[in-house]
C-alpha positions, -999 to 999 in steps of 0.1 A, spaced: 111 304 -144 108 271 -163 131 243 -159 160 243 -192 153 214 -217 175 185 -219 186 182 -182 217 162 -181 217 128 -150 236 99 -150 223 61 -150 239 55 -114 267 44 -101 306 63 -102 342 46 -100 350 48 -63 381 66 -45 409 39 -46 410 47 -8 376 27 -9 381 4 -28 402 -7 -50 392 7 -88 386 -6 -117 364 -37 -104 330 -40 -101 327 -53 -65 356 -42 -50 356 -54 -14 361 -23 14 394 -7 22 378 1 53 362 -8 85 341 5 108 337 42 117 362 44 91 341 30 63 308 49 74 330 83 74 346 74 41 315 65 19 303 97 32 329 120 18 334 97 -16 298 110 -21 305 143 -15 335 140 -38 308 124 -67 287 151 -62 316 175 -68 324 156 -95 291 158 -113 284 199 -101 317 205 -115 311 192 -148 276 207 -150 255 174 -144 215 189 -134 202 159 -117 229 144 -96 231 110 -79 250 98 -45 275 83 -77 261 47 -55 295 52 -36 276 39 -1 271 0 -18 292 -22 -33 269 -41 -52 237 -25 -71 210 -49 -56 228 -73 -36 238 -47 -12 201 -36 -7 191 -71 -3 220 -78 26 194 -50 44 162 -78 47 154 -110 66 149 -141 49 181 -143 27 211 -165 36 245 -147 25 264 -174 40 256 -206 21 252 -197 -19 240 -216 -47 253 -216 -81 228 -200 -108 224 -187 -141 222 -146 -140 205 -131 -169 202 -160 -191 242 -161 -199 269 -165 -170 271 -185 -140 274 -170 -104 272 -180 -67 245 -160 -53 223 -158 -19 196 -179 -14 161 -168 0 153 -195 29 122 -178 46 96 -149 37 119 -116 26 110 -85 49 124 -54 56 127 -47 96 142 -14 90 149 14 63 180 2 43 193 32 22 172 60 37 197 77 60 219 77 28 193 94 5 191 121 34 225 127 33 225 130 -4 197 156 -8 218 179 26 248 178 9 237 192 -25 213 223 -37 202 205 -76 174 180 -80 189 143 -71 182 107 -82 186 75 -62 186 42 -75 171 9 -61 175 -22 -80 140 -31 -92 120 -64 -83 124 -89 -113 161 -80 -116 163 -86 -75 145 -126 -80 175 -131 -110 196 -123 -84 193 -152 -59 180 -189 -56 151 -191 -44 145 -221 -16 114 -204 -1 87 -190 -28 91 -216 -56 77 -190 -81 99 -157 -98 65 -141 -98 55 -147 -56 88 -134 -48 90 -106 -72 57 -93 -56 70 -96 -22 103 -80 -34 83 -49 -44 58 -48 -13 92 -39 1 108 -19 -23 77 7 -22 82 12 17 120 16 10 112 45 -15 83 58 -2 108 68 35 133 80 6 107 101 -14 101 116 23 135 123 24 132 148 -4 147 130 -32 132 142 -67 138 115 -91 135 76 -75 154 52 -105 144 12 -101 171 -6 -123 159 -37 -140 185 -51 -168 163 -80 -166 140 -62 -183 162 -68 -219 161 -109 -212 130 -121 -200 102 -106 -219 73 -129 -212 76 -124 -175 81 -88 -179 48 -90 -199 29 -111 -174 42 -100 -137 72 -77 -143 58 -45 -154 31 -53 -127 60 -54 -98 82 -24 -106 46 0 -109 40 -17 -73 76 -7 -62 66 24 -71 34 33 -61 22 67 -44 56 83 -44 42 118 -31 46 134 -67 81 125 -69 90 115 -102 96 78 -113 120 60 -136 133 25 -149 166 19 -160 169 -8 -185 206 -19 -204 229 -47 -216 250 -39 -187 286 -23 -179 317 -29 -200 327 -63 -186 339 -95 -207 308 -115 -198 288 -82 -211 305 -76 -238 304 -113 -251 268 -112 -252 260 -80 -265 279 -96 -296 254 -126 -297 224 -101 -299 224 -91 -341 233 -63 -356 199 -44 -344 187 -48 -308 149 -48 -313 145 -66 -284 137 -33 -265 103 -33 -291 88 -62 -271 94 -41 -237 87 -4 -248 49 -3 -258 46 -19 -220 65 6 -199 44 34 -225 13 18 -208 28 21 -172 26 44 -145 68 49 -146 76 83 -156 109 78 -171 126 48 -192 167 51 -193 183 33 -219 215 26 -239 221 46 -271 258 55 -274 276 28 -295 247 5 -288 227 -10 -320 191 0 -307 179 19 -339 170 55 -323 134 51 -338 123 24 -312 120 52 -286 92 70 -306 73 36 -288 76 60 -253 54 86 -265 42 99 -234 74 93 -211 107 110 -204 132 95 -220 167 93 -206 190 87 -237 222 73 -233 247 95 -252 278 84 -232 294 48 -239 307 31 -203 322 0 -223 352 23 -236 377 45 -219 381 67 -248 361 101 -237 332 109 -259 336 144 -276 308 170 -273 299 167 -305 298 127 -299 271 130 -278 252 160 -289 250 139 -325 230 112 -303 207 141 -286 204 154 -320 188 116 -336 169 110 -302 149 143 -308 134 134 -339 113 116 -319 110 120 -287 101 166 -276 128 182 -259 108 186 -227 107 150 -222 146 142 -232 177 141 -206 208 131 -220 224 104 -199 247 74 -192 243 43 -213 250 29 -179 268 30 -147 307 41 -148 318 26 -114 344 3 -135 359 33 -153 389 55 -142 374 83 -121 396 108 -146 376 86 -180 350 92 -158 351 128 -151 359 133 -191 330 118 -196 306 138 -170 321 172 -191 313 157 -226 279 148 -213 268 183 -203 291 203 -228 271 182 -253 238 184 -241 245 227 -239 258 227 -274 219 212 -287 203 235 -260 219 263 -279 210 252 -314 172 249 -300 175 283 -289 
């Protein structure tokens, strides 16, 4: 039997059990220690995955319930980086935050997430995803003391990355997801090393399949402040799309719902999947079917059915787990309204 068009999966991350951590924030510390935190992210990622099964999600994630933070908490896993004595620094070209600072050469002396991709692909029978954050997005991340070029550590960064996901591919994952919002800010280095980085990150995956996950980011202030500084059309995905159509990345994910992209910009993918944001995480109000089978509906003018999945503009780990569970059920009831219509 072939596999049914338009496979619903989600960008990422899922709000957390308050029991966790406390909801509604972004990098809630732990509500637990311990054993105790080790058996509780455990069953909140059962509870995403029931989550997502229940609402009809095909390509499920670990909802990123095992990490508080999407790259910071993979970089706390490698030598080299001093969590203790921060520096101030500019993340993504527009707010100010105290960050880690590399001291030494970066290296991984052990797997990081592997034992949690494992549990993710025993505890569930459909095709998963997991995320890693991808290389350029990890350098805009930190202050580098060490390297004194983006570039040198971005290739260092992804020598690393590729052994973390080549032990996770091994661990039967399907679908390995490198996030890199710093994809939408600095297009000359994406141009000259950073497209070069993430296809190094994800070299000779063993047939699994690949994917890049570029956004203006969750539903926060800071976010939402800029994303009103960026015109009426964001063309800026033009400069990055003809690039990731040359690459060896499978699959590009990016924002559609509410977003000012115009839908036609994707035609520049020919060739890739395209994961098409039809769900809106900087809103609480709970997308209708119709809502997001209308964005399914302009996305397939130009991009073949085969090669679109309806998705997540972004993570939902700041939203309500109920907005959040609305939102699962609109994504797939939307996605099998168009399946019908395609017959």
């Amino acid at each position: 039997m072939t596999a049914p068009v338009l496979r619903t999966t989600i960008a990422g991350s899922l709000p957390k059990p308050s029991w966790l951590a406390e909801p509604d924030r972004l990098w809630a510390p732990w509500r637990l220690e311990g054993a105790a935190l080790d058996e509780g992210r455990r069953d909140a990622v059962r509870l995403a995955l029931f989550d997502q099964e229940r609402a009809g999600i095909d390509i499920v994630t670990d909802g990123e319930q095992t990490r508080r933070h999407f790259v910071t908490t993979f970089i706390e896993g490698l030598d080299g980086v001093d969590f203790e004595r921060k520096r101030t620094v500019r993340i993504r070209d527009r707010y100010d935050a105290e960050v880690p600072v590399v001291r030494a050469a970066v290296a991984r002396r052990r797997p990081v997430f592997v034992d949690d991709a494992r549990f993710l692909r025993g505890a569930t029978d459909r095709p998963v995803k997991f995320t890693l954050p991808g290389p350029m997005t990890m350098v805009d991340t930190l202050y580098d003391g060490h390297y004194g070029s983006r570039e040198k550590l971005a290739w260092a960064f992804a020598e690393i990355l590729n052994e973390e996901a080549r032990e996770i591919a091994a661990a039967g994952v399907d679908v390995i997801q490198f996030d890199e919002p710093a994809f939408n800010v600095f297009f000359d280095e994406v141009r000259d090393w950073g497209v070069a980085t993430l296809e190094r990150a994800a070299r000779g995956l063993a047939g699994r399949r690949t994917a890049v996950h570029i956004c203006y980011g969750y539903g926060i202030e800071a976010n939402i402040v800029w994303k009103k500084s960026l015109g009426g059309e964001w063309r800026q995905y033009e400069r990055t799309f003809p690039l990731l159509a040359a690459s060896a990345i499978d699959q590009v994910s990016l924002e559609c719902a509410n977003s000012r992209v115009p839908i036609d910009l994707i035609g520049l993918l020919a060739g890739k999947d395209v994961l098409v944001g039809a769900i809106d995480v900087a809103t609480p109000v709970i997308e209708s079917p119709e809502d997001v089978a209308r964005v399914i509906r302009a996305a397939l003018q130009f991009v073949p059915p085969e090669r679109l999945y309806p998705c997540t503009n972004c993570g939902m780990v700041p939203l309500a787990r109920q907005t959040a569970r609305g939102k699962l059920a609109a994504l797939s009831a939307g996605a099998a309204l168009v399946r019908a219509e395609l017959g």
